[in-house]
C-alpha positions in Angstrom: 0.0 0.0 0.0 1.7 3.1 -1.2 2.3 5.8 1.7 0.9 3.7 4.3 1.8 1.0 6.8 0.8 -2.4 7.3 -0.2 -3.8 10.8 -0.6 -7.2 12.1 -3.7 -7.8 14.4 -3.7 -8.3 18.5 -3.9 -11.8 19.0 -7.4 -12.8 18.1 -8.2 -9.9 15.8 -8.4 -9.9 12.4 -8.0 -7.0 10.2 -8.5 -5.5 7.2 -8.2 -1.5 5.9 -9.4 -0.1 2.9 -8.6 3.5 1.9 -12.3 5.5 0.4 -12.2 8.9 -0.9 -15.3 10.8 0.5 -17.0 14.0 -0.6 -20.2 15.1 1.3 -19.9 17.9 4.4 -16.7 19.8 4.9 -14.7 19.4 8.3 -16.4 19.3 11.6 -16.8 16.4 14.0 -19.1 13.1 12.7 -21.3 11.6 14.2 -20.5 7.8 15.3 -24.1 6.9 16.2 -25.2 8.4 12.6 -22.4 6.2 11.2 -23.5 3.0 13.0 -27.0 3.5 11.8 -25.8 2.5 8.1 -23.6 0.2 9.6 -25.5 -1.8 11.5 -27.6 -3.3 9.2 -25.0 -4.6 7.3 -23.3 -6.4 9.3 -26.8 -8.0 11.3 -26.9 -8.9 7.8 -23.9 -10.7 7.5 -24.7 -12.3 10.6 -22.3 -10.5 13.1 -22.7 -8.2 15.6 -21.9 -4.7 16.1 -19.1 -4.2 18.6 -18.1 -0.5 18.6 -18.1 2.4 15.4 -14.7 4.9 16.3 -13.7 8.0 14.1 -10.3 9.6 14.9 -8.3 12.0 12.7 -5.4 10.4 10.9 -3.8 13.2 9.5 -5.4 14.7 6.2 -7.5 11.8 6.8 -10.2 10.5 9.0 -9.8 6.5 10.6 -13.4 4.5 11.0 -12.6 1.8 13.1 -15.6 -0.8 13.1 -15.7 -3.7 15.8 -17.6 -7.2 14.5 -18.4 -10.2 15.9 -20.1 -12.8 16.1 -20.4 -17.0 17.8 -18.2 -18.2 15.4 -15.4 -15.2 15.5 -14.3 -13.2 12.7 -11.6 -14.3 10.6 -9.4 -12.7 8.3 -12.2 -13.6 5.0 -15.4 -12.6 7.2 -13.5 -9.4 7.9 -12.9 -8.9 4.0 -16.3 -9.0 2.7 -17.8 -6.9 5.7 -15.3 -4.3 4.9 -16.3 -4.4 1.2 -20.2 -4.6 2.0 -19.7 -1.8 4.6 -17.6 0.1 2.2 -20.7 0.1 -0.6 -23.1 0.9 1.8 -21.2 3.8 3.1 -20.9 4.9 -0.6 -24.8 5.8 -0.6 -24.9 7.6 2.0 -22.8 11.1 3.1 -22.1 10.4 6.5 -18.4 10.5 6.4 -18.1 13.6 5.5 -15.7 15.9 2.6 -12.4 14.3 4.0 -11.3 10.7 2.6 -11.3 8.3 5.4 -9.5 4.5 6.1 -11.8 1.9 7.3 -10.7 -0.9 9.5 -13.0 -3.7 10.5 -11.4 -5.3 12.9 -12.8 -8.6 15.4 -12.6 -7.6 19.7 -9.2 -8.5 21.1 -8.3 -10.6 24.3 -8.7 -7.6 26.1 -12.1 -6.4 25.3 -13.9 -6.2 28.8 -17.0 -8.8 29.0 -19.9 -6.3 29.7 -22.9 -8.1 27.7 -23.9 -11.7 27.8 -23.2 -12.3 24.6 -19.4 -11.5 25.4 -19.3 -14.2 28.6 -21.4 -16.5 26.1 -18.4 -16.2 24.1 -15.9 -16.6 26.3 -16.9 -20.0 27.8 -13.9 -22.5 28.6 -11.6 -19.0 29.4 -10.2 -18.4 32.4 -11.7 -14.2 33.7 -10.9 -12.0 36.7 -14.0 -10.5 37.7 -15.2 -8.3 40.5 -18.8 -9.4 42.3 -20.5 -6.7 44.2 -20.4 -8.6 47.5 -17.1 -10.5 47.1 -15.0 -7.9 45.7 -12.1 -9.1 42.9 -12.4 -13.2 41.9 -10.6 -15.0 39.3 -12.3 -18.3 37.9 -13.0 -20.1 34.6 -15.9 -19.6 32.7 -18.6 -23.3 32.8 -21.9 -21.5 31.4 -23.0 -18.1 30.2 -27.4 -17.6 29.1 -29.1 -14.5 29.4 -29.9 -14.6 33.5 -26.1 -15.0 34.4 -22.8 -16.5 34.2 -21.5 -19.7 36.3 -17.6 -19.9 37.6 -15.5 -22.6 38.1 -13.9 -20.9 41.5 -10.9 -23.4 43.1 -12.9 -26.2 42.3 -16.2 -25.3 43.1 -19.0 -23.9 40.5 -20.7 -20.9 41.8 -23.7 -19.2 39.7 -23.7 -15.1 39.2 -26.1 -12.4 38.2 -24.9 -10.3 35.7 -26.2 -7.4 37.7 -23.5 -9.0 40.2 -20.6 -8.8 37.9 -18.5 -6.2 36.8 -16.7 -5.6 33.6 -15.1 -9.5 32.7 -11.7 -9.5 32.0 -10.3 -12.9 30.2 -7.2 -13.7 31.4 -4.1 -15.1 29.0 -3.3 -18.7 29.2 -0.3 -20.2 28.0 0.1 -23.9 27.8 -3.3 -24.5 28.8 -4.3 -28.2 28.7 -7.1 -29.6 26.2 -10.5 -29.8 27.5 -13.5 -32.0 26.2 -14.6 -29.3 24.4 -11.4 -28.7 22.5 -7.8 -27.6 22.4 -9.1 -23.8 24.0 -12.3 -24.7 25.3 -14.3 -22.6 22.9 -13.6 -24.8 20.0 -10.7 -23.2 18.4 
């Protein structure tokens, strides 16, 4: 890519960036929740969900960062055609305004904080630190996630949480960590 640099993914992210010139509005601040509204139905469509829509300046040019995922994760080919159906439907529209823009559509790293069900659903077989409102900071593994609550392998023991319980999840990184009936992670990767 002429001018610009490559970068390889966090672990567990896949990435792709396409350059778009733009010509609608001049200057000013966009707005994200604007941009997610065209977004979003594009990638429900492609069966994902959408994580997080992020603007920044980069230079003479503006960055759209969009967050996908989804059960079975994003890999490098799902990211591709997102970025090429979100690229076409962001041609319709004027929502990026006059500057030309980068777009990145990138999958949640290890680090993204569990906050919905959906992310704890994902994360079963992982190992999280967690605080619970009446026990303060706990680290355990993750057995089951639905839409009540989340249950913890603690020690040895299985203990069963509201999510109105939990704070923000955080998966912890495992190296060398033994197979599990479920597979070589314990999420099936």
């Amino acid at each position: 890519m002429p001018g610009g640099q490559r970068h390889a993914p966090k672990p567990g992210q896949a990435r792709l960036s396409e350059q778009k010139p733009r010509q609608a509005d001049v200057g000013g601040p966009l707005d994200e929740g604007k941009i997610a509204d065209v977004i979003r139905p594009v990638v429900a469509a492609a069966g994902m969900d959408l994580e997080a829509v992020r603007v920044s300046a980069a230079g003479r040019r503006r960055l759209l960062r969009v967050v996908v995922d989804s059960d079975q994760g994003v890999s490098l080919d799902d990211a591709a055609a997102i970025s090429r159906q979100l690229s076409a439907a962001l041609d319709t529209v004027a929502v990026m305004g006059d500057f030309p823009y980068t777009l990145e559509v990138s999958s949640p790293g290890v680090d993204r904080p569990l906050t919905d069900p959906r992310h704890w659903r994902r994360a079963v077989g992982r190992l999280v630190q967690v605080t619970v409102a009446d026990s303060g900071p706990i680290s355990g593994r993750i057995v089951a996630a639905d839409s009540d609550g989340v249950t913890l392998e603690i020690e040895g023991a299985r203990r069963r949480f509201g999510y109105a319980a939990l704070g923000a999840g955080a998966v912890q990184v495992e190296f060398g960590r033994p197979q599990t009936e479920l597979g070589a992670t314990g999420d099936g990767h």
